[in-house]
Backbone as CSV, one residue per row, in Angstrom:
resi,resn,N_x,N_y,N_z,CA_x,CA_y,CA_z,C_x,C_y,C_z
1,UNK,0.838,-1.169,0.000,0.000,0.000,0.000,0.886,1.237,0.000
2,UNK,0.375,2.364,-0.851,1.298,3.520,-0.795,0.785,4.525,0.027
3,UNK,1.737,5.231,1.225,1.487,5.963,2.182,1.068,7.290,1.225
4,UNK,0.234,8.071,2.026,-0.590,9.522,1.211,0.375,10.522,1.668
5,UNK,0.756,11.103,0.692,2.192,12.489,1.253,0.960,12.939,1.828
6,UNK,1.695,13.994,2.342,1.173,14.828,3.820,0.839,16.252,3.114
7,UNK,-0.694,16.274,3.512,-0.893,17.507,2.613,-0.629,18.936,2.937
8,UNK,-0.344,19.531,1.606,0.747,20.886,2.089,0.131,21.859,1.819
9,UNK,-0.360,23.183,2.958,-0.678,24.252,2.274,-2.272,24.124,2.753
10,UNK,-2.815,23.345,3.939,-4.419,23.228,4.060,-4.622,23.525,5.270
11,UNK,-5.180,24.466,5.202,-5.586,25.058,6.577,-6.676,23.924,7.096
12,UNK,-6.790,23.984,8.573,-7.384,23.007,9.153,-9.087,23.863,8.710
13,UNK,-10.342,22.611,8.692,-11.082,23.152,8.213,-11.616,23.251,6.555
14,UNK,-10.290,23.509,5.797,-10.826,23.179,4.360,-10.367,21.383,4.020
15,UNK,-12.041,20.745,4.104,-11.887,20.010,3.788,-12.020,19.249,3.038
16,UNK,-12.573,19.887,1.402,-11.938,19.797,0.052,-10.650,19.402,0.007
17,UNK,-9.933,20.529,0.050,-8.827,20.749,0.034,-7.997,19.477,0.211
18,UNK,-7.808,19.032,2.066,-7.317,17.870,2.305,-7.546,17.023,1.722
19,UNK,-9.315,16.344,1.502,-9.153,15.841,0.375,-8.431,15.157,-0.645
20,UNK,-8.514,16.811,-1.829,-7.999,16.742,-2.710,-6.185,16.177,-2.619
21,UNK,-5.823,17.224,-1.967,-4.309,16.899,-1.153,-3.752,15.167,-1.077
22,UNK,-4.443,14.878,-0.015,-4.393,13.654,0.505,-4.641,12.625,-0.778
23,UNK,-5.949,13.041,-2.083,-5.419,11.755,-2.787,-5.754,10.652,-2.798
24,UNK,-5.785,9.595,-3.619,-5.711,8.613,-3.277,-7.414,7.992,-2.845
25,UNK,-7.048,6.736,-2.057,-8.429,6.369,-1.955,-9.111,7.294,-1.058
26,UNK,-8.409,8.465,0.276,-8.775,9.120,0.596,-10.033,9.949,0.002
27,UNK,-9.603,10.701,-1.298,-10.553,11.477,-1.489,-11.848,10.538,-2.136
28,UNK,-11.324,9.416,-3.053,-12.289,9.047,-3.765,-13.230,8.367,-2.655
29,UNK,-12.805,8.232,-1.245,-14.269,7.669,-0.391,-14.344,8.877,-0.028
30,UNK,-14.196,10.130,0.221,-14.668,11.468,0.464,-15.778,11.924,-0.181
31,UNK,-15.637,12.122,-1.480,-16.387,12.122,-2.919,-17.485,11.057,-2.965
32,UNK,-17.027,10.255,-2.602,-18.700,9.195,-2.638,-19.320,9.752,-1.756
33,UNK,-18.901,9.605,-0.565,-20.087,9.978,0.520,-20.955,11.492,0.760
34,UNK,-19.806,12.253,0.154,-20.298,13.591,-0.182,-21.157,13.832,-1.108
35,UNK,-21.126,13.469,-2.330,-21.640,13.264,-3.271,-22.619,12.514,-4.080
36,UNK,-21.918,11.311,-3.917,-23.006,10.444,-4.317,-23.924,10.178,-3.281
37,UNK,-23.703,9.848,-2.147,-24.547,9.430,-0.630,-24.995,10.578,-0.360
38,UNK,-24.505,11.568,0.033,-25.402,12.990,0.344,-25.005,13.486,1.524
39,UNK,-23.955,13.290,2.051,-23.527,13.753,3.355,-22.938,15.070,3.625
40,UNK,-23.126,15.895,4.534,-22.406,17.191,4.551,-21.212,16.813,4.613
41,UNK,-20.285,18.023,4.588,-19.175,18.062,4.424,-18.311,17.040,5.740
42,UNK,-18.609,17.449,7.034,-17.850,16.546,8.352,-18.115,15.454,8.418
43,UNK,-19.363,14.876,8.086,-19.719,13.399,8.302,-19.147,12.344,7.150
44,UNK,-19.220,13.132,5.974,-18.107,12.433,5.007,-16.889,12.764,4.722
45,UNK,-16.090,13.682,5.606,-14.575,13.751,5.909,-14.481,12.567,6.628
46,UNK,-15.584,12.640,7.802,-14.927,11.502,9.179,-15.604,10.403,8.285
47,UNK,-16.370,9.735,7.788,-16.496,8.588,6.959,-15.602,7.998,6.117
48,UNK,-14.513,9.049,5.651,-13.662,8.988,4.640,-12.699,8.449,5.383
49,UNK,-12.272,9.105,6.469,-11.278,8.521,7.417,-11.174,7.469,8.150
50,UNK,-12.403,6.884,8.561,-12.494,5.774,8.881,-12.268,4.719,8.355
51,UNK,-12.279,4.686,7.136,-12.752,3.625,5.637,-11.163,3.492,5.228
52,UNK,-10.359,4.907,5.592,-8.835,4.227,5.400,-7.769,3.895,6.021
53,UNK,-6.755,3.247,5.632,-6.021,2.670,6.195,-4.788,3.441,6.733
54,UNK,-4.362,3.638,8.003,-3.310,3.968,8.838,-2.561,5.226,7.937
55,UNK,-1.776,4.214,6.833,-0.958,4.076,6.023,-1.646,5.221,5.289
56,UNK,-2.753,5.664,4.766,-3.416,6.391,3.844,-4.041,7.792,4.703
57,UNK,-3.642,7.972,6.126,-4.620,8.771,6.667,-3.809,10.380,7.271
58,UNK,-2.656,10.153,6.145,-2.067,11.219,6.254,-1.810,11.488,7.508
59,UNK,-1.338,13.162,8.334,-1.510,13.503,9.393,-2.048,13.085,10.640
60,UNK,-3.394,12.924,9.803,-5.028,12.514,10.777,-4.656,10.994,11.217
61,UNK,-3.971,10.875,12.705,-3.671,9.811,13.145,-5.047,9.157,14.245
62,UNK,-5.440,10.054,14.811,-6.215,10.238,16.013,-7.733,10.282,15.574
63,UNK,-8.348,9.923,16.664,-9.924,10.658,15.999,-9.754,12.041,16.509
64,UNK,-8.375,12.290,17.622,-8.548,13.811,18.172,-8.040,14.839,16.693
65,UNK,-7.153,14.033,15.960,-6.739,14.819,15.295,-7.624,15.447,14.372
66,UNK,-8.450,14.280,13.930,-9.622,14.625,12.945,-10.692,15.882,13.890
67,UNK,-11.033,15.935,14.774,-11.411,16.662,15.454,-10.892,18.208,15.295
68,UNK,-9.617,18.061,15.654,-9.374,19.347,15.585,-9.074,20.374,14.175
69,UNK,-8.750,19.222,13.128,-8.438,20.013,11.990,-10.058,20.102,11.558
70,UNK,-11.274,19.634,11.736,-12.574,19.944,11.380,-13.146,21.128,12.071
71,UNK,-12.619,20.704,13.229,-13.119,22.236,14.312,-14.618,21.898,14.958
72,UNK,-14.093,20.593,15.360,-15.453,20.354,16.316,-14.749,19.848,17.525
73,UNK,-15.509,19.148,18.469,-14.768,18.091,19.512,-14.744,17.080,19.213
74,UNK,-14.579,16.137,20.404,-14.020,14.733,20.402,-15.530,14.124,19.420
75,UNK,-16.410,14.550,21.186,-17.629,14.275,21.333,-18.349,14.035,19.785
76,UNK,-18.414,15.764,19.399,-18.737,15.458,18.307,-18.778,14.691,17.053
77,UNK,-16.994,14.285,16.894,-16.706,13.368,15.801,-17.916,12.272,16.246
78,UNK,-17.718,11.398,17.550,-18.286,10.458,18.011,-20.136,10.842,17.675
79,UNK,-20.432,12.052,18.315,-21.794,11.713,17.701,-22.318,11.610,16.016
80,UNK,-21.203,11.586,15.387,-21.262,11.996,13.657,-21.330,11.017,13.723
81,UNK,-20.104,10.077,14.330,-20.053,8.307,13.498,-21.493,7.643,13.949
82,UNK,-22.147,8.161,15.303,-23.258,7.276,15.241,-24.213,7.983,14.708
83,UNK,-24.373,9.000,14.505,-25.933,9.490,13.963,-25.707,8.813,12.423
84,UNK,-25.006,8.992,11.842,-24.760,9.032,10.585,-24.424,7.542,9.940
85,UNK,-24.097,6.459,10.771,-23.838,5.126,10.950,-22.042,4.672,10.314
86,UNK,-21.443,5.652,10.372,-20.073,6.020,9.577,-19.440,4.763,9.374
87,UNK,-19.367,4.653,10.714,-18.773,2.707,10.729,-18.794,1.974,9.506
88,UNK,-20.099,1.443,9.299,-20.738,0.614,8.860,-20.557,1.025,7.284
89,UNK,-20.683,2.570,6.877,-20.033,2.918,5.830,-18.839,2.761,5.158
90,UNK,-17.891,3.419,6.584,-16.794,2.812,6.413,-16.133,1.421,6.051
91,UNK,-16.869,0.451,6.834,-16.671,-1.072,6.846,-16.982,-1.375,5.218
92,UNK,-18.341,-0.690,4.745,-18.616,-0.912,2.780,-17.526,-0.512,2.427
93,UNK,-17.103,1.019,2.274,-15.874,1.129,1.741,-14.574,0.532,1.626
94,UNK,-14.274,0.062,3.172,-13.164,-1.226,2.670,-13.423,-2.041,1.665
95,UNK,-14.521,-2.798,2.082,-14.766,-3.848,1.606,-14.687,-3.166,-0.541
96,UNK,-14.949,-2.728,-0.572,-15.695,-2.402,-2.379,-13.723,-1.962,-2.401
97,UNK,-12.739,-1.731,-1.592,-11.301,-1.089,-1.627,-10.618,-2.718,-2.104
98,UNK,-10.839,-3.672,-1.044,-10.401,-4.769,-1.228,-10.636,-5.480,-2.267
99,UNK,-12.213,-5.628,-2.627,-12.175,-6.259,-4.026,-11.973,-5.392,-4.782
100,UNK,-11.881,-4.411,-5.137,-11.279,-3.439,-6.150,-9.836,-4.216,-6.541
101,UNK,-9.098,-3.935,-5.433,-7.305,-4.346,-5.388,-7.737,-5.727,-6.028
102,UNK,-8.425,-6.529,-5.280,-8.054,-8.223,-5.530,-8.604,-8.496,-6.714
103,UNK,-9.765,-7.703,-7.535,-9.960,-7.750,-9.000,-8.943,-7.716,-10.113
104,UNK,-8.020,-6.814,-9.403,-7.214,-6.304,-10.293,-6.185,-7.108,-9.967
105,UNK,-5.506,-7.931,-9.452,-4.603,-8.557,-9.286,-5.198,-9.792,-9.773
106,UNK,-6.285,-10.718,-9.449,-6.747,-11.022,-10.324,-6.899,-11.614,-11.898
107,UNK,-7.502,-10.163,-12.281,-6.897,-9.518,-13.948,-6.147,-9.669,-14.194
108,UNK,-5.026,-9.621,-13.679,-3.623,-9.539,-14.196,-2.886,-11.371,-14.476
109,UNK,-3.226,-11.722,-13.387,-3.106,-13.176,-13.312,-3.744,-14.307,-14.216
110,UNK,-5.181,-13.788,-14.873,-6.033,-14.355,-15.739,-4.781,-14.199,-16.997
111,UNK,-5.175,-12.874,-17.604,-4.269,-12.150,-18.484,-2.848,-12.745,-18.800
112,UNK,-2.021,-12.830,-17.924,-1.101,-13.851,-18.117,-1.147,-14.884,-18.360
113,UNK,-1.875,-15.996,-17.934,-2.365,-17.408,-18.351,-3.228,-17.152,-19.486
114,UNK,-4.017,-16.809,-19.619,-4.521,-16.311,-20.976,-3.883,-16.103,-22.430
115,UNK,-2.613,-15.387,-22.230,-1.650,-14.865,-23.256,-1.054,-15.650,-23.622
116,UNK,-0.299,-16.754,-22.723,0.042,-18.110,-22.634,0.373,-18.941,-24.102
117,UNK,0.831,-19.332,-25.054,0.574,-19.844,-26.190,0.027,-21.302,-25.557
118,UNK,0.474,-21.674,-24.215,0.045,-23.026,-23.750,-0.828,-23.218,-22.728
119,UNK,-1.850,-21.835,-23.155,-3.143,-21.359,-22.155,-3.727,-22.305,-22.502
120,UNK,-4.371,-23.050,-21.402,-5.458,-24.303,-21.285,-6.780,-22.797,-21.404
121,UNK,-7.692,-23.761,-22.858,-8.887,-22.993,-23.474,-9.715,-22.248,-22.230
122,UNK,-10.117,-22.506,-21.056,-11.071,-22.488,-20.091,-10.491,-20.908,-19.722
123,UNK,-8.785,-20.993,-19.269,-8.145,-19.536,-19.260,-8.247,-18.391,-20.253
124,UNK,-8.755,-18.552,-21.295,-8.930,-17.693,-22.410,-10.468,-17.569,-22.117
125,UNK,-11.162,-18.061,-22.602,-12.055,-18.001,-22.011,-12.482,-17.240,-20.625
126,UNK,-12.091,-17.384,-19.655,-12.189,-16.384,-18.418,-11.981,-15.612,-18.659
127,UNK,-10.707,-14.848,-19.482,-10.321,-13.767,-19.940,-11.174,-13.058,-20.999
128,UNK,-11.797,-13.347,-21.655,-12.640,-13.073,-22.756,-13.955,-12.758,-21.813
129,UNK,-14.331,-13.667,-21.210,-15.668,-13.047,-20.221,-15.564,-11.819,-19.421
130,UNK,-13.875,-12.158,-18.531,-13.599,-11.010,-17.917,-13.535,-9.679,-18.657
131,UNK,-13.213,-9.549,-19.706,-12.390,-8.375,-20.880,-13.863,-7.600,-21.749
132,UNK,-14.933,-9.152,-21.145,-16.768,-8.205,-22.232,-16.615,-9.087,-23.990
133,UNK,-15.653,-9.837,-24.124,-15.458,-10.340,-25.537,-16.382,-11.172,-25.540
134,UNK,-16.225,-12.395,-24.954,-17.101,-13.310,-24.660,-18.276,-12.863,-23.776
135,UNK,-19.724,-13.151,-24.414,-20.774,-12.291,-23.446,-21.200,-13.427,-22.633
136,UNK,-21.096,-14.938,-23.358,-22.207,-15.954,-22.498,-21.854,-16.856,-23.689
137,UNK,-22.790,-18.031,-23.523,-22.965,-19.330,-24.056,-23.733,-19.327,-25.341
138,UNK,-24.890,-18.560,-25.009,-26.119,-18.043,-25.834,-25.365,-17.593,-27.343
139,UNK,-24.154,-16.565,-26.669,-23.371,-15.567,-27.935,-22.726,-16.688,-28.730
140,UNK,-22.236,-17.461,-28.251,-21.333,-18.473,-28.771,-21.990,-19.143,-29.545
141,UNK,-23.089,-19.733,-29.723,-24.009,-21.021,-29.935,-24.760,-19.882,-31.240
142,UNK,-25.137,-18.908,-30.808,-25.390,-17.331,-31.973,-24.431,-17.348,-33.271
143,UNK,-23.506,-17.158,-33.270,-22.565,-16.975,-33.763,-22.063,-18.427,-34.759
144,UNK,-22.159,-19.178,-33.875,-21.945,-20.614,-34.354,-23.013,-20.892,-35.459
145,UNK,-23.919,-20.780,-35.292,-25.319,-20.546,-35.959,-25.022,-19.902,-37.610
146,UNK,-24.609,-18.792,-36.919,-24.773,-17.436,-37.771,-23.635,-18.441,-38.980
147,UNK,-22.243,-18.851,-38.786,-21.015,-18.934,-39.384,-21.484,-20.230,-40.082
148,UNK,-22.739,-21.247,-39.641,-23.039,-22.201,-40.458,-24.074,-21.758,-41.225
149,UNK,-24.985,-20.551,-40.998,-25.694,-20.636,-41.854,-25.037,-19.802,-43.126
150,UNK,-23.809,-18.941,-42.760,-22.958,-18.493,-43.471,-22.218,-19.480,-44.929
151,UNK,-21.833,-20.430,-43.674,-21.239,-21.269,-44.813,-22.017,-22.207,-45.566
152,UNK,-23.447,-22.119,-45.300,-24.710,-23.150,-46.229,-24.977,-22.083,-47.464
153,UNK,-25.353,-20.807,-47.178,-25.240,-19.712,-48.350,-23.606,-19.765,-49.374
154,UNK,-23.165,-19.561,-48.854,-21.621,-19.787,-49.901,-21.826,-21.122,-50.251
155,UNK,-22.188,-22.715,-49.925,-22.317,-23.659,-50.612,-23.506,-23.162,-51.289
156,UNK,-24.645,-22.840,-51.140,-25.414,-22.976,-52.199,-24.866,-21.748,-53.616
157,UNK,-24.481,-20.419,-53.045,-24.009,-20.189,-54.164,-23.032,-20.646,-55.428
158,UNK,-22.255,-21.557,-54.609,-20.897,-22.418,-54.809,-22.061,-22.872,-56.027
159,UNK,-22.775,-23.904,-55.663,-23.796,-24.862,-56.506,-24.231,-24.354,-57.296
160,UNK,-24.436,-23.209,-57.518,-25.340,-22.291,-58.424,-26.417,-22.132,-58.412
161,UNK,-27.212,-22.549,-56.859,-28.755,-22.273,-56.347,-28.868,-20.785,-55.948
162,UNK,-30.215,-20.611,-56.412,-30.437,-19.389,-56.152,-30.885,-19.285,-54.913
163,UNK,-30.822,-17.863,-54.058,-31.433,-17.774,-52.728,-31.668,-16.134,-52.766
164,UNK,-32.438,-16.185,-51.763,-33.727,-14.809,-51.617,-32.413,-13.823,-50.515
165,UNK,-31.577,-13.565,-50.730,-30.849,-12.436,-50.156,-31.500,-10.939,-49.802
């Protein structure tokens, strides 16, 4: 995991700013909860902070710290996380952080066996489902369809039968 440089130049209080600064998965769980979820500005700073990791939380070591660069009290942070259920937000946000990462590592691992000249078919395949190429079974069996009824038209033209094109 990569530690969040330490943001420079943010007065305690703008918390855009930090945010933006900070980066990283920081802001993008900032931005959800602000945004997409609907939260004022403090309840999805401290949501944001909760949801990350040590390593990612810049400065803001403490819940005192978060406190004081928001400009409330202790208390307060504490009544945000429960009115607002932050936790539990937080706890989604890991979770959607982790499979994010483990998708993508993942991906990468398919992708390689995939590329493989001595990729067993089933690995290409995964990769093709994973990648949107391959849609399903249905597409396959479609297609299969399509390429024989393809090649019954070129035999009959072959023959010199006529057909209703």
């Amino acid at each position: 995991m990569v530690a969040v440089a330490e943001p420079l130049d943010v007065r305690p209080g703008d918390l855009e700013a930090w945010a933006t600064a900070a980066g990283g998965w920081f802001e993008e769980a900032y931005r959800y909860l602000r945004y997409e979820i609907g939260f004022r500005p403090n309840p999805a700073f401290i949501g944001a902070w909760l949801s990350c990791s040590k390593d990612d939380r810049g400065s803001l070591k403490r819940i005192q710290d978060v406190a004081d660069f928001v400009g409330i009290s202790r208390q307060a942070v504490h009544k945000n996380i429960v009115r607002h259920q932050l936790r539990q937000w937080a706890e989604q946000l890991m979770l959607a952080r982790m499979r994010g990462d483990h998708l993508a590592e993942v991906d990468k691992v398919t992708y390689t066996q995939a590329v493989d000249l001595d990729a067993p078919v089933a690995a290409r395949q995964l990769y093709y489902k994973r990648a949107g190429v391959l849609d399903d079974q249905e597409t396959l069996t479609e297609r299969q369809q399509d390429s024989t009824l393809q090649g019954l038209l070129r035999d009959l033209r072959e023959a010199g039968e006529p057909n209703n094109e």
